[in-house]
C-alpha positions as CSV (number, residue, x, y, z in Angstrom):
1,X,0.0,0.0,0.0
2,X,2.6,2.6,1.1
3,X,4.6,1.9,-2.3
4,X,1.7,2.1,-4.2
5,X,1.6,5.6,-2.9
6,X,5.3,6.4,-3.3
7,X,4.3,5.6,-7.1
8,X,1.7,8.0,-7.0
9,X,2.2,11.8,-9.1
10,X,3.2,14.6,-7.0
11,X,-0.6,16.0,-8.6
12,X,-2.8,12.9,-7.5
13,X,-0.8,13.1,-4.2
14,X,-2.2,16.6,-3.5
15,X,-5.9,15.6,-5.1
16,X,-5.8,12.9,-2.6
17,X,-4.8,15.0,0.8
18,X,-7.5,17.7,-0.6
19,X,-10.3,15.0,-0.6
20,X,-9.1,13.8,3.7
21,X,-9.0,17.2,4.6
22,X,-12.2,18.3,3.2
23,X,-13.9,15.2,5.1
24,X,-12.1,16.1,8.3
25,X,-12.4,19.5,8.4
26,X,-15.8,19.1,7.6
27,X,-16.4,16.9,9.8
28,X,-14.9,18.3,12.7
29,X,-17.1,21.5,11.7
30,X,-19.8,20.0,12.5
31,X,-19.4,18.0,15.6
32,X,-18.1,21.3,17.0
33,X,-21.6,22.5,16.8
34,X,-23.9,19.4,17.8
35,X,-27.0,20.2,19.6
36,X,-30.3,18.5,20.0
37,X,-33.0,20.9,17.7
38,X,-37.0,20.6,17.3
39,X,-38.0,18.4,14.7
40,X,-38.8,14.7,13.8
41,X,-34.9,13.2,15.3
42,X,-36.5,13.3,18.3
43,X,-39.4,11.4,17.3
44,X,-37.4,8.5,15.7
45,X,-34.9,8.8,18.5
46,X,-38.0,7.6,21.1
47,X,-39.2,4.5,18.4
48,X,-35.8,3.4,18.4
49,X,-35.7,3.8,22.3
50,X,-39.0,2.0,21.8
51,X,-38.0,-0.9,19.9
52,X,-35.3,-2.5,22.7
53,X,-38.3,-2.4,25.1
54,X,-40.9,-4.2,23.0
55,X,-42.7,-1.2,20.7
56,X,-42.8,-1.8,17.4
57,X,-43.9,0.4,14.7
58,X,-47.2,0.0,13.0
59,X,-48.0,-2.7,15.9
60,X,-47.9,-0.1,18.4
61,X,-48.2,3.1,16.8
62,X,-48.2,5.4,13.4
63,X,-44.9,5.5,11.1
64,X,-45.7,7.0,8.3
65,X,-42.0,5.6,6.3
66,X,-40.8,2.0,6.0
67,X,-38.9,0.9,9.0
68,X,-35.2,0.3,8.4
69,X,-34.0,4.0,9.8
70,X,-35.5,3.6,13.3
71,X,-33.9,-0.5,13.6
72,X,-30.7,1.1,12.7
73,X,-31.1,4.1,15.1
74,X,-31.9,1.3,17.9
75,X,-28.4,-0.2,16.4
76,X,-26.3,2.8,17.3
77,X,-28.7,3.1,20.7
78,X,-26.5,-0.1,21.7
79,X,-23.2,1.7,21.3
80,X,-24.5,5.4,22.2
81,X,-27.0,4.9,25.2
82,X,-28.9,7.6,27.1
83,X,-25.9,10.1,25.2
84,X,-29.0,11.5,22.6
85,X,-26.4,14.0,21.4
86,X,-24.0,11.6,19.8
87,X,-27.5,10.4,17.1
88,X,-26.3,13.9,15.6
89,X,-23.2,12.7,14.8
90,X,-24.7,10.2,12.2
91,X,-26.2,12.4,9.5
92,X,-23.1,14.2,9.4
93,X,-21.2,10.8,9.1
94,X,-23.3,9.3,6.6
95,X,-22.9,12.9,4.3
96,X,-18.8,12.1,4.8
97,X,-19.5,8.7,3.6
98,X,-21.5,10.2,0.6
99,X,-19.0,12.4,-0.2
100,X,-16.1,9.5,-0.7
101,X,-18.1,7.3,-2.5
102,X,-18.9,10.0,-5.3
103,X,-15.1,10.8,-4.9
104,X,-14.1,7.2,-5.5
105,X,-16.7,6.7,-8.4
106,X,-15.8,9.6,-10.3
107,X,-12.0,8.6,-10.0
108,X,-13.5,5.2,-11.5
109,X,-14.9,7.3,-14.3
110,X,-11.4,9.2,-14.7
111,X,-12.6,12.4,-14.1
112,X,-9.9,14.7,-13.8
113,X,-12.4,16.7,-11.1
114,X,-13.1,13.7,-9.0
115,X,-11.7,15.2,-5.8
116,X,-13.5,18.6,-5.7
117,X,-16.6,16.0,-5.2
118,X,-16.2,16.4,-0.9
119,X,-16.3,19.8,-1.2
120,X,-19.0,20.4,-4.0
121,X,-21.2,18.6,-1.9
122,X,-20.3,18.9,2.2
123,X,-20.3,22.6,1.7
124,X,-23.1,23.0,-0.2
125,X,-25.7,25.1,1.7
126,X,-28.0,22.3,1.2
127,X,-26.1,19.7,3.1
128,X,-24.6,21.9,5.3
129,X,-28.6,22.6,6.7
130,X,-30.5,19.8,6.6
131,X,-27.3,17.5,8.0
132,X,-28.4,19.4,11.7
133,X,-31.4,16.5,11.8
134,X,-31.9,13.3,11.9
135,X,-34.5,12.6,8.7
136,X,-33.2,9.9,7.4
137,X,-32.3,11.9,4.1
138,X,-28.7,11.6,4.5
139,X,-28.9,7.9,5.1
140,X,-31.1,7.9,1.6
141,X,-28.3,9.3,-0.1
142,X,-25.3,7.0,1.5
143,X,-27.2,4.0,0.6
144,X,-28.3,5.2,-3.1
145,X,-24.6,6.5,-3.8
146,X,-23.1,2.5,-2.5
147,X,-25.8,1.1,-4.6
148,X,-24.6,3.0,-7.6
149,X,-21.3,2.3,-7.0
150,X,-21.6,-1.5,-6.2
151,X,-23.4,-1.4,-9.4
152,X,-20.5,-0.1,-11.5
153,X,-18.1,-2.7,-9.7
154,X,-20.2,-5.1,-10.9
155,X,-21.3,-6.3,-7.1
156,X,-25.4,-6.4,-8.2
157,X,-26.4,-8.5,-5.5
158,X,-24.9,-5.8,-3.2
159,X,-26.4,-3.1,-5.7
160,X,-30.3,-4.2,-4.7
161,X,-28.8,-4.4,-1.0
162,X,-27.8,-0.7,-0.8
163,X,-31.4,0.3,-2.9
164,X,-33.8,-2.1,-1.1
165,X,-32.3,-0.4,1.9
166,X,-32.9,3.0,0.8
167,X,-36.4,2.3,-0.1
168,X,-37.0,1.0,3.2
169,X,-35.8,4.0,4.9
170,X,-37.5,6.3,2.8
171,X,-40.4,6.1,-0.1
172,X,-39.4,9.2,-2.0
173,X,-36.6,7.1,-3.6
174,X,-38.8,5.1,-5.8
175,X,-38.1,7.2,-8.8
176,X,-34.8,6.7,-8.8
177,X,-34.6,2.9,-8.1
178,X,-37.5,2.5,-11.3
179,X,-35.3,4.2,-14.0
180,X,-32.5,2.5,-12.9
181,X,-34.1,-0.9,-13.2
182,X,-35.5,0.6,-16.5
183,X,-32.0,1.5,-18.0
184,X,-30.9,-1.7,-16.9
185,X,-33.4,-3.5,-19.0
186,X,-33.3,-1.1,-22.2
187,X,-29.9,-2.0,-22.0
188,X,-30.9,-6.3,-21.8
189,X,-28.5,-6.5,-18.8
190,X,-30.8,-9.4,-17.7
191,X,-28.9,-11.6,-15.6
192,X,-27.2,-8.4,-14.0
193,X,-31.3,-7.4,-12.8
194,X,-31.3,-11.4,-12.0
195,X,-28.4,-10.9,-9.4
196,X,-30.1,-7.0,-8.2
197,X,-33.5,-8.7,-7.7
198,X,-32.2,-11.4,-5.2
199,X,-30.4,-8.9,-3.5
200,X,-33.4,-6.2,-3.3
201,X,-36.2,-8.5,-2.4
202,X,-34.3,-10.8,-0.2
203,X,-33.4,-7.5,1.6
204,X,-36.6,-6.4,1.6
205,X,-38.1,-9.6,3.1
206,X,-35.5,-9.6,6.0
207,X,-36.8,-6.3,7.3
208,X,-40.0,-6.4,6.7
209,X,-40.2,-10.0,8.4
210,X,-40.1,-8.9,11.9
211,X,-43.5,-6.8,11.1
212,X,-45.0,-9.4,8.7
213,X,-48.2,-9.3,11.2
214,X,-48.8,-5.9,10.6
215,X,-49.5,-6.4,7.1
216,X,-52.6,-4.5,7.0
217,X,-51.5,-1.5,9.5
218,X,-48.2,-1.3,6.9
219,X,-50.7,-0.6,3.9
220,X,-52.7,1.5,5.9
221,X,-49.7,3.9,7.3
222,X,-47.1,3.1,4.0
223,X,-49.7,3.8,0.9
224,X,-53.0,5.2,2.1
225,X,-51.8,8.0,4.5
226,X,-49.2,8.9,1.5
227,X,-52.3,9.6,-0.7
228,X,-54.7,10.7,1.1
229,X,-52.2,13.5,2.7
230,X,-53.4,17.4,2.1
231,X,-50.3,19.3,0.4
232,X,-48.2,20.8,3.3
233,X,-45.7,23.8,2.3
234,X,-45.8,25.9,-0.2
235,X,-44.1,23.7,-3.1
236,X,-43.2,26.6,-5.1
237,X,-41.5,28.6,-2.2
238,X,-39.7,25.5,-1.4
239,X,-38.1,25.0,-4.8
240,X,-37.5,29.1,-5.2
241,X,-35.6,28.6,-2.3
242,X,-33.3,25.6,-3.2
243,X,-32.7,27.5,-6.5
244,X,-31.6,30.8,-4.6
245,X,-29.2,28.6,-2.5
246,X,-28.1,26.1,-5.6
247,X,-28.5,28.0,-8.0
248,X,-24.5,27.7,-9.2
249,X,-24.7,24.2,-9.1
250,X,-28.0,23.2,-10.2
251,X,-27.0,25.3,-13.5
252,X,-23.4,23.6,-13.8
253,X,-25.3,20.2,-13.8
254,X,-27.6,21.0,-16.2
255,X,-24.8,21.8,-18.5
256,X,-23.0,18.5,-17.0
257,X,-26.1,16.5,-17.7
258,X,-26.0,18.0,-21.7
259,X,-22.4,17.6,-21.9
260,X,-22.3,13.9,-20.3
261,X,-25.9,12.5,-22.1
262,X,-23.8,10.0,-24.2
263,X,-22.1,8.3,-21.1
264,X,-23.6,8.9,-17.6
265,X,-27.9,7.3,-18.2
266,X,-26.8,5.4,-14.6
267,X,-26.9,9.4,-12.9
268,X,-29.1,11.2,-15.5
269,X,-32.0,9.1,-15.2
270,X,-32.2,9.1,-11.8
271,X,-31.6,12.9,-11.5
272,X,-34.6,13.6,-14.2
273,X,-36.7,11.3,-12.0
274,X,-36.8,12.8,-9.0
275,X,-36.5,16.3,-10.5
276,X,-40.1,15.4,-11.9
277,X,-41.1,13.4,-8.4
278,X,-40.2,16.5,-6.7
279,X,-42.2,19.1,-8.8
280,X,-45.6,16.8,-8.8
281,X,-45.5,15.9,-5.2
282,X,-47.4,18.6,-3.3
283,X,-46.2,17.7,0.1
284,X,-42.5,18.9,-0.4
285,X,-39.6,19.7,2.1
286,X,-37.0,21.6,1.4
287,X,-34.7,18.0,3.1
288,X,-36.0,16.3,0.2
289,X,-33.4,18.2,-2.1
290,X,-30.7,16.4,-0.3
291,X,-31.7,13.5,-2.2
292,X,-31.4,15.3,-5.3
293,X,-28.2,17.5,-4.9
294,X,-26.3,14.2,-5.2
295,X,-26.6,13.5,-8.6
296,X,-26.3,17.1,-9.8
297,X,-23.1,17.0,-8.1
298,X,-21.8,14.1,-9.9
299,X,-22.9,15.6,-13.2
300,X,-21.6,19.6,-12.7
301,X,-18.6,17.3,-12.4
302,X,-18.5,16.4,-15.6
303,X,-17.3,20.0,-17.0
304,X,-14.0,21.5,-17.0
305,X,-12.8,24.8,-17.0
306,X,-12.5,28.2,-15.1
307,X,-16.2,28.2,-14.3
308,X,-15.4,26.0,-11.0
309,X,-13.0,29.3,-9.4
310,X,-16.2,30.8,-9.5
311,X,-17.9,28.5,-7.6
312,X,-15.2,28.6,-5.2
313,X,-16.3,31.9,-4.4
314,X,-20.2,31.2,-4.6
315,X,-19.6,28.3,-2.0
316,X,-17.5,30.6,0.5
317,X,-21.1,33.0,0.7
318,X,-23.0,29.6,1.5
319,X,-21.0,28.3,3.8
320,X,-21.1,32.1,5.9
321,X,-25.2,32.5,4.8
322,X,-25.6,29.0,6.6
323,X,-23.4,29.6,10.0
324,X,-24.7,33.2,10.4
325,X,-28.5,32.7,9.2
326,X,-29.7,29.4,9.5
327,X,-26.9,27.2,11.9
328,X,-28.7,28.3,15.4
329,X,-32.6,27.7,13.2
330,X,-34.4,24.5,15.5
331,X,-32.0,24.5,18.9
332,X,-33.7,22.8,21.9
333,X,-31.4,24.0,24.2
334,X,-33.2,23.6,27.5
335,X,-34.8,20.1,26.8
336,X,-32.9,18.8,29.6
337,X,-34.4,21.6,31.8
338,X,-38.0,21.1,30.3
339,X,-37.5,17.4,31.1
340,X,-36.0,17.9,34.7
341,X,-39.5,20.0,35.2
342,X,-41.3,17.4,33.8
343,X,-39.9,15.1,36.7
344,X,-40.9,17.3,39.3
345,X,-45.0,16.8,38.8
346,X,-46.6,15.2,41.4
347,X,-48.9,13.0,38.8
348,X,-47.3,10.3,36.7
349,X,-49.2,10.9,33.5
350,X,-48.1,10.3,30.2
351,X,-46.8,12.9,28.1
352,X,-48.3,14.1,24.7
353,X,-47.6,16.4,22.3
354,X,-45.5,17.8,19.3
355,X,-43.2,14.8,17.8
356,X,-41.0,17.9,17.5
357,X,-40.1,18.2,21.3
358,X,-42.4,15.8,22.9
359,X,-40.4,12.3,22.3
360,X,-37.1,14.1,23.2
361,X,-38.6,15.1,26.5
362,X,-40.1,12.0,27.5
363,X,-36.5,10.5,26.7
364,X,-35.0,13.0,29.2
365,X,-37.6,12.6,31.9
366,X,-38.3,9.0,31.7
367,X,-41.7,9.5,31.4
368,X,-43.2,7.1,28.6
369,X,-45.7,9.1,25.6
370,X,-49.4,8.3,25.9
371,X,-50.8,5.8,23.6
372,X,-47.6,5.2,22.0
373,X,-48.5,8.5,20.0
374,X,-44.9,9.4,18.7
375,X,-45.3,10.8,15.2
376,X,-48.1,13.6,15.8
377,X,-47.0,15.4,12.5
378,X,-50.0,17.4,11.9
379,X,-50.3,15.6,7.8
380,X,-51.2,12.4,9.7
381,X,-54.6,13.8,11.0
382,X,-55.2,15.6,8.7
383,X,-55.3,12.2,6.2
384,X,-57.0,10.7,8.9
385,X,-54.8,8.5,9.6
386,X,-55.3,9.4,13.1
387,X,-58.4,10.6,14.9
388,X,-57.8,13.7,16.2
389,X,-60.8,14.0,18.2
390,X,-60.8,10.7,19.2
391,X,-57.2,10.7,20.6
392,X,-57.8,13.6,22.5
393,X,-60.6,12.6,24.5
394,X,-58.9,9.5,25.4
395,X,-55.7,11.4,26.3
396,X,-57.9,14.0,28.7
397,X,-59.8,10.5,30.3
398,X,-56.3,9.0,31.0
399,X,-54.5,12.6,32.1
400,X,-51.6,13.8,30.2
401,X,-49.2,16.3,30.4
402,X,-49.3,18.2,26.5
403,X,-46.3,19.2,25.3
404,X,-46.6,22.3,22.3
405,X,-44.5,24.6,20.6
406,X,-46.8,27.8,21.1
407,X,-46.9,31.8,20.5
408,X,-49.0,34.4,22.8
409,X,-50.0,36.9,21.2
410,X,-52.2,38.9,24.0
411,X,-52.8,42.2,22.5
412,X,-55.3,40.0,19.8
413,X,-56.7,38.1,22.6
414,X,-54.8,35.2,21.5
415,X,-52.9,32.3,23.9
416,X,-51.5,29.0,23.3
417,X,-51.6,29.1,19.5
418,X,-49.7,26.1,18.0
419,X,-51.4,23.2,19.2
420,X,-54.4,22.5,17.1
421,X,-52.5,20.2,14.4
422,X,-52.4,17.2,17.0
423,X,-54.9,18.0,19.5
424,X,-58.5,18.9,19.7
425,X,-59.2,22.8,20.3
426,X,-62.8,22.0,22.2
427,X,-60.8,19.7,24.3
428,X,-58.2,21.3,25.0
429,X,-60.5,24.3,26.2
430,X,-62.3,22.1,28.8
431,X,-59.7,20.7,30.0
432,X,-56.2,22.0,29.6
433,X,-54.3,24.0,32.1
434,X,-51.0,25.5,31.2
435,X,-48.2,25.0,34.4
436,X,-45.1,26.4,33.0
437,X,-43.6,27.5,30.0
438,X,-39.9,27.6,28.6
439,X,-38.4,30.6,26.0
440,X,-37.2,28.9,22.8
441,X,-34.1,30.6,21.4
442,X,-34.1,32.6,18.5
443,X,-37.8,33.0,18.5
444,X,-40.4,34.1,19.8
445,X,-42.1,30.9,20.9
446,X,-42.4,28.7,23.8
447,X,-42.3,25.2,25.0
448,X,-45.7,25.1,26.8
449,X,-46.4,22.4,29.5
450,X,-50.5,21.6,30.2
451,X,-51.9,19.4,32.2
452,X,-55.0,18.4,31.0
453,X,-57.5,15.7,32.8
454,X,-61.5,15.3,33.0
455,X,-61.6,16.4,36.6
């Protein structure tokens, strides 16, 4: 090994030390700044908590995505523990990972540009952003970017692996995993789909087995939910804000995909896929882009010239727009002193509330959530999925204590505005007291606490 590098150019030397030190330093970036935030991590962080002590998704309550991210959260529960700050660590791990493997297949390819690939992509402002959560985007992207490159190694067993994997971790992916299978047959690779079939279903079967009596709850949660779910952001403010961030690169690889139509179908298709997923689907996240940007990286690749000193610069105001504007967006700071409250009431009830905060407090306060309600994202009531009435009542027969992300606003006569997605407003006016209430940083709302009980 060592005199295979001696033999190495003084160049490819230099190409090589560029690519570790982009990892690292990026790397160490980001650990320096962990911090648990609002959002769905915490949510997946308690369902992997969860399935060690017998919980199991769709058995035991609503997951709206197939299961494979929260079995391999309650993986790295084994070697993290109770330490719910190391989880962060992961996204920005599997983005690394990401980052080599499009390295190591565009050196495959011979592209002379191969190692500006870790720094295209970790300091993007896309990745740098949505790599602060656990979504299971990131791990999307890892597992697509091995399947591609198992694929080209001629490993297809291991290439239906790595996309049955990301399928179960995320639906979205679809797209991408049909056109490949469809340039794989316009091509009459048929033994090589032989080998990728065995590996995707067998995969597929293996995780799905340990939920194989949930069959009709998995249909319910997996296919109805997805399509009977009301759109959610704006779509078209979402994408005009990818484009003002990515702009530079999304226009070098459409100029990539032109200039590389001959030779790169295996990332083109894929890329035109979920372009066109992403512009039908009306309940879009600006995460979901993360899946994207890595095959437009791959293609802006494909050009040469003087236009990548530009982007240099270009890159360089992203990375500063994303530590000075967006970096400190989501911290929960004070979970741990929300939960240490939450310790201090006299009753034992349950907790319920926002899957944004709620799971992550019942983690810190060992208090379980009511109903094994985890995911209370607002789109699952609304596609009735859940019973929003119904779950309410229950909660106020049992006694809970709610947990909401909520804003005052007393000079309209308004109080406690924020809750309504995931509990019932009647109910909660009956019934619901608030006890105490915690400043969220950089905003103007609170973490409310309410007990709320039929008295």
């Amino acid at each position: 090994m060592l005199s295979q590098f001696k033999n190495l150019e003084r160049k490819e030397i230099f190409k090589i030390i560029f690519v570790f030190a982009t990892v690292s330093f990026f790397v160490i970036f980001k650990f320096s700044h962990l911090a648990l935030r609002f959002g769905d991590t915490n949510a997946y962080l308690y369902m992997a908590d969860g399935l060690w002590k017998g919980l199991m998704p769709y058995r035991d309550y609503f997951l709206a995505d197939p299961p494979f991210l929260v079995i391999l959260l309650a993986f790295f529960k084994l070697i993290f523990g109770k330490s719910l700050i190391l989880f962060q660590t992961l996204p920005i791990l599997f983005e690394a990972g990401t980052a080599l493997v499009i390295y190591f297949l565009l050196k495959k390819w011979a592209n002379p540009l191969a190692f500006l690939a870790p720094f295209v992509l970790l300091f993007s402002f896309t990745v740098l952003s949505t790599s602060d959560y656990i979504t299971g985007v990131q791990l999307v992207v890892f597992l697509s970017a091995l399947a591609i490159w198992f694929w080209e190694k001629e490993r297809f067993v291991l290439s239906g692996l790595f996309w049955s994997l990301a399928l179960l971790t995320k639906l979205y992916v679809i797209p991408a995993i049909v056109v490949f299978i469809l340039l794989a047959l316009f091509k009459k690779e048929y033994r090589q789909i032989w080998r990728f079939s065995l590996g995707f279903i067998s995969t597929a079967i293996v995780v799905f087995l340990p939920f194989i009596g949930s069959t009709g709850k998995i249909f319910e949660y997996l296919v109805v939910h997805q399509f009977s779910r009301p759109m959610g952001n704006d779509k078209w403010y979402v994408i005009r804000f990818f484009f003002q961030k990515e702009y530079f690169i999304l226009l070098l690889g459409f100029f990539g995909m032109v200039w590389s139509v001959s030779k790169r179908w295996i990332i083109i298709l894929p890329c035109l896929a979920m372009m066109y997923f992403f512009l039908i689907y009306k309940d879009l996240y600006y995460l979901y882009f993360d899946s994207f940007l890595f095959y437009v990286v791959i293609l802006s690749l494909e050009l040469m010239g003087f236009l990548w000193l530009k982007y240099i610069v270009f890159m360089t105001f992203s990375f500063f727009d994303y530590y000075n504007n967006f970096k400190n967006q989501g911290l929960f700071v004070n979970s741990s002193l929300v939960g240490d409250y939450i310790r201090t009431l006299p009753n034992n009830f349950d907790l319920y509330g926002s899957h944004e905060l709620t799971p992550l407090v019942a983690l810190e306060s060992n208090r379980k959530l009511f109903d094994n309600q985890i995911d209370t994202n607002t789109q699952a009531f609304a596609s009735k999925a859940l019973d929003l009435e119904q779950i309410s009542i229950k909660a106020v027969n049992s006694g809970i204590y709610l947990l909401a992300k909520v804003q005052d606003f007393p000079e309209y006569g308004i109080n406690d505005f924020g809750y309504s997605g995931y509990f019932s407003e009647s109910v909660f006016k009956r019934f619901c007291k608030r006890l105490k209430d915690f400043p969220v940083i950089y905003s103007n709302e609170k973490v409310a606490v309410y007990k709320c009980k039929v008295e």
